[in-house]
C-alpha positions in Angstrom: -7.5 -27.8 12.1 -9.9 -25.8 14.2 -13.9 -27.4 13.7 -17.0 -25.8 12.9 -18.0 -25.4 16.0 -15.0 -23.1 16.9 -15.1 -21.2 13.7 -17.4 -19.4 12.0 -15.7 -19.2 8.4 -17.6 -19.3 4.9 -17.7 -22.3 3.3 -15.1 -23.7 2.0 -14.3 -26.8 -0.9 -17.7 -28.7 0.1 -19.7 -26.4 -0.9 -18.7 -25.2 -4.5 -21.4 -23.5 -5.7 -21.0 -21.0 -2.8 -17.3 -20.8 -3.1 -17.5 -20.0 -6.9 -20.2 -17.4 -6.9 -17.9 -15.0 -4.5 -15.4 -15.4 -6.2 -17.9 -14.2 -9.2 -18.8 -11.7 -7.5 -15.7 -10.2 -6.6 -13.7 -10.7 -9.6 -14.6 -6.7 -10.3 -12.9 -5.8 -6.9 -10.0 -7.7 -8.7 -10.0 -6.0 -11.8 -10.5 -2.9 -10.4 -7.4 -3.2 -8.0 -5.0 -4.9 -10.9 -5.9 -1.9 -12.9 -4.7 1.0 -10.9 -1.8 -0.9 -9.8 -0.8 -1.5 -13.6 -1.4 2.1 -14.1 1.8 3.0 -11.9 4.0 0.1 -14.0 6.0 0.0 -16.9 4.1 -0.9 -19.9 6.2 -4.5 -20.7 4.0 -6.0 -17.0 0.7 -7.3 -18.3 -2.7 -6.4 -16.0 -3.7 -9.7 -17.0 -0.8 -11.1 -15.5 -1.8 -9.3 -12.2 -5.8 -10.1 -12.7 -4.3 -13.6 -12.6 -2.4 -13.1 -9.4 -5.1 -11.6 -8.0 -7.8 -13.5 -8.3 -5.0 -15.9 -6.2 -5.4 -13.6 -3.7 -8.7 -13.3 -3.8 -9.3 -17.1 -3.8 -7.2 -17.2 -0.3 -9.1 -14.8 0.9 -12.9 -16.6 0.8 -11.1 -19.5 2.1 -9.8 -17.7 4.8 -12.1 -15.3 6.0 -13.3 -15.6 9.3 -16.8 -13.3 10.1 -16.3 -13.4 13.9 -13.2 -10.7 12.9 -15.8 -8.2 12.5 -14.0 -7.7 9.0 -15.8 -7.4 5.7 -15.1 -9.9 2.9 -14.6 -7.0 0.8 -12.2 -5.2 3.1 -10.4 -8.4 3.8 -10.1 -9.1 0.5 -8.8 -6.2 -0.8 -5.4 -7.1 1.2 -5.2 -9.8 -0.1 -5.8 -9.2 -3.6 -3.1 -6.7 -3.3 -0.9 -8.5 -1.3 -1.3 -11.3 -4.2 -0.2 -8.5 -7.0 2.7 -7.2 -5.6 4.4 -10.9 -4.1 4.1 -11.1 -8.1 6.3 -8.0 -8.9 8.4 -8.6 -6.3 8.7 -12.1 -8.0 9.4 -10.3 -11.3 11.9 -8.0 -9.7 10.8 -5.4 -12.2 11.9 -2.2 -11.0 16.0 -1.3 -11.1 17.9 -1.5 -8.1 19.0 1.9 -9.0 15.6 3.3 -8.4 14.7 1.4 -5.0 17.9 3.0 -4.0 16.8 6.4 -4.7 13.6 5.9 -3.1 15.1 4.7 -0.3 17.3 7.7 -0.5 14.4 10.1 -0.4 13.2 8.3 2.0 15.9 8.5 4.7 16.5 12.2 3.7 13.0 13.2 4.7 13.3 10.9 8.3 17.0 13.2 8.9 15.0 16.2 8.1 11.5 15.6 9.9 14.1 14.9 13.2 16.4 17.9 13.0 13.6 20.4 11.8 10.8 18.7 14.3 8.5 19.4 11.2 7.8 18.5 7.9 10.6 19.8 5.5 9.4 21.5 2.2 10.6 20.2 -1.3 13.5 22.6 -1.7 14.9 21.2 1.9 14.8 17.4 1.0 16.6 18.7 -2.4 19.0 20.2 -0.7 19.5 17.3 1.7 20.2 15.4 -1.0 22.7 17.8 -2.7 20.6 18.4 -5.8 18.5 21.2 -7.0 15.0 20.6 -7.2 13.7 20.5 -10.2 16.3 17.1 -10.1 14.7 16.2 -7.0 11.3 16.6 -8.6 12.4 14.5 -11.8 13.6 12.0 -9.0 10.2 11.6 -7.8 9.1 11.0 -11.2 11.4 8.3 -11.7 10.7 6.1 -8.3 6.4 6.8 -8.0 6.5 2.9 -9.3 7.8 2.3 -6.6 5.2 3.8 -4.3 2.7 1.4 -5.7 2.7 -1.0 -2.2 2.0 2.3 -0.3 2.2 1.3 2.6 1.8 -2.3 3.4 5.2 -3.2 1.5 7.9 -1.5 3.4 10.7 -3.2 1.2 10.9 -6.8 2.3 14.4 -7.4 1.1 15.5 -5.3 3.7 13.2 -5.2 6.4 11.6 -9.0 6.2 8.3 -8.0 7.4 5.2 -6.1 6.0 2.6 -4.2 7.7 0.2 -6.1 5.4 1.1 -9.1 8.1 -0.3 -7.1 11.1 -3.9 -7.8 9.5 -4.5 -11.4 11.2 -4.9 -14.4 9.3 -6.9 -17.4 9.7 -4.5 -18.4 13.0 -4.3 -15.1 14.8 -5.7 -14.9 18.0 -8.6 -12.2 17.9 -7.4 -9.9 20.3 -4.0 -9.0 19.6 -5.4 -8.8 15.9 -7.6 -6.2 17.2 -5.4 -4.0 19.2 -2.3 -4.1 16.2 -5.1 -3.1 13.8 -6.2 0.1 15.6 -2.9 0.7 16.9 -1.6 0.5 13.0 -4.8 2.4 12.0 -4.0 5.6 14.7 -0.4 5.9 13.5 -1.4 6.1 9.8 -4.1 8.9 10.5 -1.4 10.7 12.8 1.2 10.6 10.4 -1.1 11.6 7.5 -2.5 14.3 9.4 0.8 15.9 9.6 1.1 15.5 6.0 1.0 19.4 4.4 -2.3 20.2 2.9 -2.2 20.1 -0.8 -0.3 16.1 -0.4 -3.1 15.4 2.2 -5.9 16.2 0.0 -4.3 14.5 -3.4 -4.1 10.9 -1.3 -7.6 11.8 0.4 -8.8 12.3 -3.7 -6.4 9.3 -5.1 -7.4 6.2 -2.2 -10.6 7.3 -0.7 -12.1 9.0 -3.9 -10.5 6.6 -6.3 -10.2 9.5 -8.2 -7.5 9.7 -11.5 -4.7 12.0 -11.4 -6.2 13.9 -13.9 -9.1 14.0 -12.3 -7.7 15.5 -9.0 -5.7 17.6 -11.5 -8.6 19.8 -12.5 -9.6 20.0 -8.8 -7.0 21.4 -7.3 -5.6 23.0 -10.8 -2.0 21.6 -10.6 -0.5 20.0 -13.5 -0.9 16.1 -13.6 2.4 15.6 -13.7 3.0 17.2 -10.6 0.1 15.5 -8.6 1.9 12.4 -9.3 5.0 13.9 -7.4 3.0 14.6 -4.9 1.6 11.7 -4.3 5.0 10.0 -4.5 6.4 12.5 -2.0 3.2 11.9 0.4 3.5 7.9 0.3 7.6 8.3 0.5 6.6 10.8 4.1 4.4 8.4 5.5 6.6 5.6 4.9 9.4 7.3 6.8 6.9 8.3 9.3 5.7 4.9 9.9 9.0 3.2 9.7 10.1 5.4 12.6 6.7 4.3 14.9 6.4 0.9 14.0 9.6 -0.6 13.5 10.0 -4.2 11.2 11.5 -5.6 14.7 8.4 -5.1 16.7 6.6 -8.5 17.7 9.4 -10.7 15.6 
């Protein structure tokens, strides 16, 4: 175990009273997350089952934090508050295998594309790619934006092993090569999203920055609801395939 004198972390056990007022403080940052995870899920998953498993997260993360990272406890502790949630739901195995197949699906059809067009391909040819029309494309992405909830830091551990959530360094990574994966990471995600077209780019702008509802970004852009959430799917299910292409699971194993 690394001393004091190496470190600079929060405090930890000994000090209780310090220990248990962050994690008072924070518990709205856990709410907050579980909610809008739980509003993606099917109504049979509790949100106090993932308050629980977040708070777990959050836990881990006050007694891991290290300040010299130049990290916030917030920001740090949002990964792992949602890293918490969704090891539960992966625990749960709660979505079909027939719909992280489709996803998948969508998925790999908009890499083929993106290569052989050198651009990003429009709904109608990622419907076409995968033999359907597109309002059954559409109703696809319907079915599979549960799936989307990880965005990005869950790039399907049962078949890749690894998430991008683990490039954020723990309590053992050396500072410097936490540094340069996080901005490295960090350019590849604005690249990819600023390739995104407009109207997706906005909607996830609105949805994660704004932390605004879907009906509230609805109304802003005057689109049905129901086809922001499409959008959205579509945008995460783009900049998965982007991502998966630039930093592949391999990398660093």
């Amino acid at each position: 175990m690394k001393s004091a004198a190496i470190r600079s972390q929060l405090p930890r056990a000994e000090d209780t009273s310090t220990r248990e007022a962050l994690i008072l403080e924070h518990l709205p940052q856990v709410r907050l997350i579980a909610r809008k995870i739980h509003e993606r899920l099917p109504d049979s998953i509790a949100v106090e089952d993932l308050v629980s498993a977040g708070v777990l997260g959050l836990i881990s993360a006050i007694d891991c934090f290290d300040s010299r990272h130049n990290v916030k406890l917030k920001t740090y502790a949002e990964y792992k508050i949602r890293g918490a949630i969704l090891d539960s739901l992966r625990d749960l195995d709660w979505a079909p295998r027939q719909r992280r197949r489709l996803a998948k699906q969508i998925e790999a059809a908009i890499s083929r594309l993106e290569q052989k067009l050198q651009g990003v391909p429009e709904d109608e040819h990622i419907a076409e790619e995968l033999g359907v029309d597109l309002d059954t494309y559409r109703q696809y992405l319907v079915s599979t934006q549960g799936l989307t909830l990880g965005s990005l830091e869950y790039s399907g551990r049962e078949e890749d092993g690894r998430e991008l959530i683990s490039f954020l360094a723990d309590e053992d990574s050396p500072l410097p090569s936490e540094v340069l994966e996080q901005r490295e990471l960090e350019q590849l995600l604005a690249d990819s999203v600023r390739r995104l077209p407009k109207m997706e780019r906005t909607i996830l702008g609105l949805y994660y920055q704004e932390e605004m509802t879907l009906r509230e970004i609805a109304r802003i852009v005057n689109l049905h609801e129901s086809r922001i959430s499409q959008l959205k799917t579509q945008a995460i299910l783009r900049l998965r395939s982007s991502m998966r292409r630039a930093w592949p699971t391999e990398r660093g194993l």
